[in-house]
RODREN-402354 format. One line per 5 residues: number of its first residue (from 1); their letters; for each residue x, y, z of C-alpha. Coordinates in steps of 0.25 Angstrom, whole numbers, always signed. Layout:
residues N
NUM) a) X/Y/Z ~ ...
//
This chain:
residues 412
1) xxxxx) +54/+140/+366 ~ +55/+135/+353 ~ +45/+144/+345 ~ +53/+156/+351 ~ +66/+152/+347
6) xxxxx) +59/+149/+333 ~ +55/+165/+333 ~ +69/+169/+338 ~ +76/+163/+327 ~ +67/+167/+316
11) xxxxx) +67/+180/+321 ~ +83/+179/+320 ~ +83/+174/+307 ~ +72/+184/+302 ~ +79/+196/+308
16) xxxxx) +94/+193/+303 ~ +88/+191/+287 ~ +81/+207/+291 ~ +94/+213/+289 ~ +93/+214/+275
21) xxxxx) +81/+221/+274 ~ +85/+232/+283 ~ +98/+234/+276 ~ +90/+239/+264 ~ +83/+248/+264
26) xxxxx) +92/+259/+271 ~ +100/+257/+258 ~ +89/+258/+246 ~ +93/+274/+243 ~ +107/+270/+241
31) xxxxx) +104/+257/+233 ~ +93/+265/+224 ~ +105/+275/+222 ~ +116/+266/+219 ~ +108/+259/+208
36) xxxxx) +101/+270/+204 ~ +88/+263/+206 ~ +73/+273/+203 ~ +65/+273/+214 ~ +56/+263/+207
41) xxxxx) +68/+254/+208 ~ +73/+258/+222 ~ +57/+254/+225 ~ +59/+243/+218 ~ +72/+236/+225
46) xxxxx) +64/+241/+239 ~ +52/+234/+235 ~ +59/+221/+230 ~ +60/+215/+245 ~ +47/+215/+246
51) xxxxx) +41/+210/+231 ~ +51/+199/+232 ~ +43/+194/+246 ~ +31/+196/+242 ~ +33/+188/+229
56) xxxxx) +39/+177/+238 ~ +30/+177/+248 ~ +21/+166/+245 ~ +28/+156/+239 ~ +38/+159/+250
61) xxxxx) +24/+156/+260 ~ +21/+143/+251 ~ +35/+139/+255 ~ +33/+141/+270 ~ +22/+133/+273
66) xxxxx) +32/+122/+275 ~ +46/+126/+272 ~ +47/+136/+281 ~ +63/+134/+284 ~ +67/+134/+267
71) xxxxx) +60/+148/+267 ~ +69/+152/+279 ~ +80/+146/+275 ~ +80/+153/+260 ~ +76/+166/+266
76) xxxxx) +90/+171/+269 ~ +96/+166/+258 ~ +86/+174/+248 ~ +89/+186/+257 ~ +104/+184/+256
81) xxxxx) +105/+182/+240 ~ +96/+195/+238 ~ +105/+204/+248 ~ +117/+199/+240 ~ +108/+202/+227
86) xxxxx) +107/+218/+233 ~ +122/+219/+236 ~ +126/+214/+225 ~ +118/+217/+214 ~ +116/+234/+215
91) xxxxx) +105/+236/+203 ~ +92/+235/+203 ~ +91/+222/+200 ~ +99/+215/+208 ~ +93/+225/+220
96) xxxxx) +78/+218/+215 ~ +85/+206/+216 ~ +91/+206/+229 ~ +80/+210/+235 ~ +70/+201/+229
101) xxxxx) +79/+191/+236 ~ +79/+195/+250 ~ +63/+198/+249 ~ +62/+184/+246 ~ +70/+181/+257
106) xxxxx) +65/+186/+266 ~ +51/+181/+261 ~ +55/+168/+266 ~ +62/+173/+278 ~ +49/+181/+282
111) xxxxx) +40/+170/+278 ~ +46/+159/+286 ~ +48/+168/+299 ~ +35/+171/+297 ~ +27/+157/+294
116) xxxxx) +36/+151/+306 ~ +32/+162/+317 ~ +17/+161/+311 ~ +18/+145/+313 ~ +23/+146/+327
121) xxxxx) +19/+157/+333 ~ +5/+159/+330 ~ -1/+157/+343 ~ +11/+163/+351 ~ +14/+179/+349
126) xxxxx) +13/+177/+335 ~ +15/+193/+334 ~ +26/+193/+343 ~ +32/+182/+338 ~ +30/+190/+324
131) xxxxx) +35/+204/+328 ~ +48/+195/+334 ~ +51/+192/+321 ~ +49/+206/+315 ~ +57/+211/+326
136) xxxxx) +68/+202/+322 ~ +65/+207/+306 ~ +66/+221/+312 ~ +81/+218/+319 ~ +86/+213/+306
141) xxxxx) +81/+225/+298 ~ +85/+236/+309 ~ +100/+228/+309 ~ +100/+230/+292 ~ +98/+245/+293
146) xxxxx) +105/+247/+304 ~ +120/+240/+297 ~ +114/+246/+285 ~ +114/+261/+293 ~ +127/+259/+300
151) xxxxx) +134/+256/+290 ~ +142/+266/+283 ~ +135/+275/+271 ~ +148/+273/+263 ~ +146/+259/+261
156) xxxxx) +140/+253/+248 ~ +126/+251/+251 ~ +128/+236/+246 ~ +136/+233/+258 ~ +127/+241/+268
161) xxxxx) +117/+230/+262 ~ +126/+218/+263 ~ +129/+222/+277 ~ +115/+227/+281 ~ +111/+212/+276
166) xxxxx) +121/+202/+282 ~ +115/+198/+295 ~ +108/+188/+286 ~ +119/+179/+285 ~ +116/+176/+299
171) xxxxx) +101/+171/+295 ~ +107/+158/+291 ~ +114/+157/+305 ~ +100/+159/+312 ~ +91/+151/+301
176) xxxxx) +98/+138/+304 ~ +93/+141/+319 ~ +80/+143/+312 ~ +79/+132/+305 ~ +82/+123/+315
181) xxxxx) +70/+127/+323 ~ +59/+125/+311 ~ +57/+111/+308 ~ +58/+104/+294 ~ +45/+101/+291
186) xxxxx) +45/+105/+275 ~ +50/+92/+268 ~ +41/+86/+260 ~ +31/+98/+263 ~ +27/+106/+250
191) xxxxx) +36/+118/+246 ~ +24/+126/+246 ~ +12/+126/+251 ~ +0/+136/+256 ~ -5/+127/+268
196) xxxxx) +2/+118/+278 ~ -9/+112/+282 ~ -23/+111/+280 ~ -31/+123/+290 ~ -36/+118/+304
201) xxxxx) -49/+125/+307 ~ -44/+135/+318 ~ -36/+140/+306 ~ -48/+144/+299 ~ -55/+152/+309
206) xxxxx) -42/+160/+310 ~ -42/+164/+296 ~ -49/+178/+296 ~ -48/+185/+283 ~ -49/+199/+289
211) xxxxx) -38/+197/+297 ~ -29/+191/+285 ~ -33/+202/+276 ~ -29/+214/+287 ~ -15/+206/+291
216) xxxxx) -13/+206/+277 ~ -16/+220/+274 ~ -7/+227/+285 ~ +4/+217/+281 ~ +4/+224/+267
221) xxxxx) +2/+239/+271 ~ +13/+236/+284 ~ +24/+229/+274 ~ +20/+242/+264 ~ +23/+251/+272
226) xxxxx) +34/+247/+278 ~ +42/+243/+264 ~ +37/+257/+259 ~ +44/+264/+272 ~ +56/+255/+273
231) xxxxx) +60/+252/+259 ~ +58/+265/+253 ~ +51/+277/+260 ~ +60/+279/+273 ~ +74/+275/+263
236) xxxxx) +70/+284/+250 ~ +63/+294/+259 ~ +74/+294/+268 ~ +84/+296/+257 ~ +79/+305/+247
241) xxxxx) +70/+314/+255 ~ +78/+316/+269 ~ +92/+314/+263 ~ +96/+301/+273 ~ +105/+292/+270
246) xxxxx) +107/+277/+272 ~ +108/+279/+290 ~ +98/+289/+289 ~ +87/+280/+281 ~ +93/+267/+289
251) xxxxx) +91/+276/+303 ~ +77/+278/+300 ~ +75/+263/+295 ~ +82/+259/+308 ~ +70/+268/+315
256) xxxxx) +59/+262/+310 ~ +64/+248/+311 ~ +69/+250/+326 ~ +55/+255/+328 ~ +49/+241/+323
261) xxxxx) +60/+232/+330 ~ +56/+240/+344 ~ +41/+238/+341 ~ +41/+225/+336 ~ +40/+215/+350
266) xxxxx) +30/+225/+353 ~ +20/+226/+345 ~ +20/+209/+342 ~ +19/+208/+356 ~ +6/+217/+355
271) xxxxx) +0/+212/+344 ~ +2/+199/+353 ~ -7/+205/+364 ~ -18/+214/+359 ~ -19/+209/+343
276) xxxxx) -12/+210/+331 ~ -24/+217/+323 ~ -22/+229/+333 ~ -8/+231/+335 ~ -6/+230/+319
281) xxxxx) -16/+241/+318 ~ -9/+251/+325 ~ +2/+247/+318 ~ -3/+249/+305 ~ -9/+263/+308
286) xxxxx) +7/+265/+315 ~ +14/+262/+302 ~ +1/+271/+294 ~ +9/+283/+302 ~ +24/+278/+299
291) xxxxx) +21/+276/+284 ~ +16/+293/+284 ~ +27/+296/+293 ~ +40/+289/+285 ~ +33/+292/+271
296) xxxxx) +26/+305/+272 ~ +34/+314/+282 ~ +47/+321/+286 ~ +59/+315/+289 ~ +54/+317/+305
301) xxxxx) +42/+311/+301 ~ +48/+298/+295 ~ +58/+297/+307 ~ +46/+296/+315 ~ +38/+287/+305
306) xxxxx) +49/+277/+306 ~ +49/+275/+321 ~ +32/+273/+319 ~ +36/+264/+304 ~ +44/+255/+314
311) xxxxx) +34/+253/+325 ~ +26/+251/+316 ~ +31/+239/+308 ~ +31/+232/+322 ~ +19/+227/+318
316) xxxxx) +24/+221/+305 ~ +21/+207/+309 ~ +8/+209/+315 ~ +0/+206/+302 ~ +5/+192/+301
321) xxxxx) +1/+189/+314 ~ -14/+195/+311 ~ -13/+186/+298 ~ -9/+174/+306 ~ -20/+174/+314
326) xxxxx) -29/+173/+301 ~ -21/+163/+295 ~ -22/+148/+297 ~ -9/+141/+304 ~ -8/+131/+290
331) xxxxx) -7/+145/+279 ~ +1/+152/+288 ~ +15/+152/+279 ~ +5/+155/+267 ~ -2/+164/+273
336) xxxxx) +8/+174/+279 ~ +15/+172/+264 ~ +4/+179/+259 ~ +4/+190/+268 ~ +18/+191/+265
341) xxxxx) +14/+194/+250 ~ +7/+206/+255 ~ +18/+211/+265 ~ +30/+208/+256 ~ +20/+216/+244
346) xxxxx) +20/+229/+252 ~ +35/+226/+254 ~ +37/+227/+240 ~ +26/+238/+237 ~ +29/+248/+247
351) xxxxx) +44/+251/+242 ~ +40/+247/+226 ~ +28/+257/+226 ~ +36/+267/+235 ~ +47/+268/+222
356) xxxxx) +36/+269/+212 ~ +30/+281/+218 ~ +43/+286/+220 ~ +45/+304/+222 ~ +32/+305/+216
361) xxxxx) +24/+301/+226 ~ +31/+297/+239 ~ +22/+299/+249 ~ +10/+290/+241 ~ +14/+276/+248
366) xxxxx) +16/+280/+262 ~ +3/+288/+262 ~ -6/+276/+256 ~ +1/+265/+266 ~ +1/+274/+278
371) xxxxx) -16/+273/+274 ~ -15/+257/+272 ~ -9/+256/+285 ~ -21/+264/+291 ~ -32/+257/+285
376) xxxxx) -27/+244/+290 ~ -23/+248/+302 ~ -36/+253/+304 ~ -43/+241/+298 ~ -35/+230/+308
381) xxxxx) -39/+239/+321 ~ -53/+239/+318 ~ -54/+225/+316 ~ -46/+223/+330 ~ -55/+231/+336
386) xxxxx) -68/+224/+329 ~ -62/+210/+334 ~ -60/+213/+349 ~ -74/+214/+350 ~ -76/+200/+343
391) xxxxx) -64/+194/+353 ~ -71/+200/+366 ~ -84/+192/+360 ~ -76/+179/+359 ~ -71/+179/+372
396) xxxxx) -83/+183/+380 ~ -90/+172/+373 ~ -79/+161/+374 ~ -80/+165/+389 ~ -92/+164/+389
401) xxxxx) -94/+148/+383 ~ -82/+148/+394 ~ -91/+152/+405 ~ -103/+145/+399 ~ -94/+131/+400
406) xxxxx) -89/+134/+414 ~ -104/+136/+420 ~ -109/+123/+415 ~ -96/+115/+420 ~ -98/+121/+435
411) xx) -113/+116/+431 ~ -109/+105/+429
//
């Protein structure tokens, strides 16, 4: 079918611009040394990925209502000029540089994939379709770590980097597949815009702020945590606290990343059958556990916390689909933008406010998410519960108007 081959090619493209994300963090204590970077630097060079999408979000969502193929088409090169930026550059500024770069690029990678399977998909195993592309995400960032690990801890960490990175040139080999699947249909369209198209009623009924509100709220405690963990606590904790070197903190990436690829189909394909509001709550009080485990314990502990971290971030995807289902099919490219703000905020944040705390109060972070996770964890499964009552009541009645018009046509 044509919409699958839509979803396997975004997926391909999605997963081959990953790379660079999983080359870097493995490498962050031997950049920090080589440029003798503070830890409010290091934090800072960690946390740029993320305030650079967070700043492009929206405009990059303005963009996408009706330019989808420009965003997909600039998304690597951004990428590619801010990985060059990294190797290259080697101080602090440059460092900021290059990855305010790629964080753009990959706004407008991530927004595009994002706004096409919301478009196409939204009445078919939206969450699979979703946790698909996170899967493919996942392979790309498993395969930076692993060259990254693999390769020898004699060579410079700017080629580890370059090498860890270069499966994107083979993005623009699958993004002209891509763009031969997405029609045209953005000349003489506005270059931004909030709205493709006025609201049809049926939208209205669907926007439930409640929902929007929740969906929005896990998406920021889900990308904190994860950045926090990721970018700095399992790398500097790893480093300086259990002596590991760059396979050592690559193994235990690799762990929790392997965990999220296996769990990924999964849990969309649950989320799929039994709700998203539920599955993404036991997800959230999952991820409350692996943020104590990889922040607060032993070595044995944060081994363990990976594997629980990994499964856990299967359900990375499953707010967009609980905001899709509040959000009218005119605002969606707008919509997610938003969302992304928050997200791409707790990208930047978690690693940011992990430098600025620093040795003196390591523990302080991890401890305050792994309660945020709880709360609205807690918070989504008590509305699931509240609401399968509400749906039992809907269907018993619809079945019986259904009955009621089934009596009076044998009446009849």
């Amino acid at each position: 079918m044509p919409r699958d081959r839509l979803l396997l090619v975004l997926c391909l493209t999605s997963g081959l611009q990953t790379f660079s994300i999983g080359a870097f963090p493995a490498l962050l204590p031997e950049i920090g040394r080589s440029a003798g970077l503070p830890y409010w630097q290091l934090g800072a060079v960690a946390g740029a990925f993320g305030f650079a999408r967070m700043l492009t979000d929206v405009p990059a969502g303005l963009l996408m209502t009706h330019h989808v193929r420009r965003a997909l088409i600039a998304g690597p090169v951004f990428v590619l000029v801010g990985i060059a930026c990294v190797a290259l550059g080697g101080s602090f500024g440059w460092l900021l540089v290059g990855r305010v770069l790629m964080g753009s690029g990959h706004t407008l990678g991530t927004l595009g994939l994002l706004t096409t399977i919301l478009r196409v998909r939204a009445e078919h195993r939206l969450a699979s379709a979703l946790n698909a592309s996170e899967f493919s995400a996942m392979l790309g960032m498993l395969g930076g770590v692993g060259l990254v690990g693999a390769l020898p801890g004699t060579l410079s960490w700017q080629a580890a980097f370059v090498i860890g990175c270069s499966p994107i040139v083979a993005a623009f080999v699958s993004l002209h597949a891509l763009l031969a699947l997405l029609p045209d249909d953005g000349e003489g369209r506005p270059w931004f815009a909030r709205s493709a198209d006025a609201a049809v009623p049926s939208d209205a009924t669907r926007a439930r702020r409640g929902t929007s509100a929740l969906a929005f709220a896990a998406g920021c405690a889900v990308a904190l945590a994860y950045a926090t963990l990721e970018q700095f606590v399992i790398p500097v904790r790893g480093s300086r606290e259990f002596g590991l070197e760059r396979s050592g903190i690559a193994r235990l990436l690799m762990l929790a990343q392997l965990s999220d690829t296996i769990a990924l189909l999964p849990v969309g394909a649950l989320a799929d059958r039994v709700g998203t509001a539920r599955v993404l709550g036991v997800v959230l009080l999952s991820f409350a556990a692996a943020v104590a485990m990889v922040g607060l314990g032993p070595l044995p502990m944060v081994i363990g916390g990976c594997v629980v971290f990994g499964m856990s971030m299967a359900g990375w995807m499953l707010p967009v689909g609980l905001l899709r289902a509040a959000t009218p099919a005119s605002q969606v490219a707008w919509r997610t933008a938003l969302f992304r703000v928050f997200v791409d905020g707790g990208m930047f944040l978690g690693p940011f406010a992990s430098g600025l705390l620093g040795p003196m109060h390591p523990r302080v972070l991890p401890a305050a998410l792994s309660v945020a996770l709880c709360v609205v964890g807690v918070m989504l499964l008590a509305r699931s519960a509240a609401g399968r009552p509400r749906r039992a009541e809907h269907l018993a009645a619809a079945s019986a108007r259904r009955g009621g018009d089934d009596d009076g046509r044998f009446a009849g």
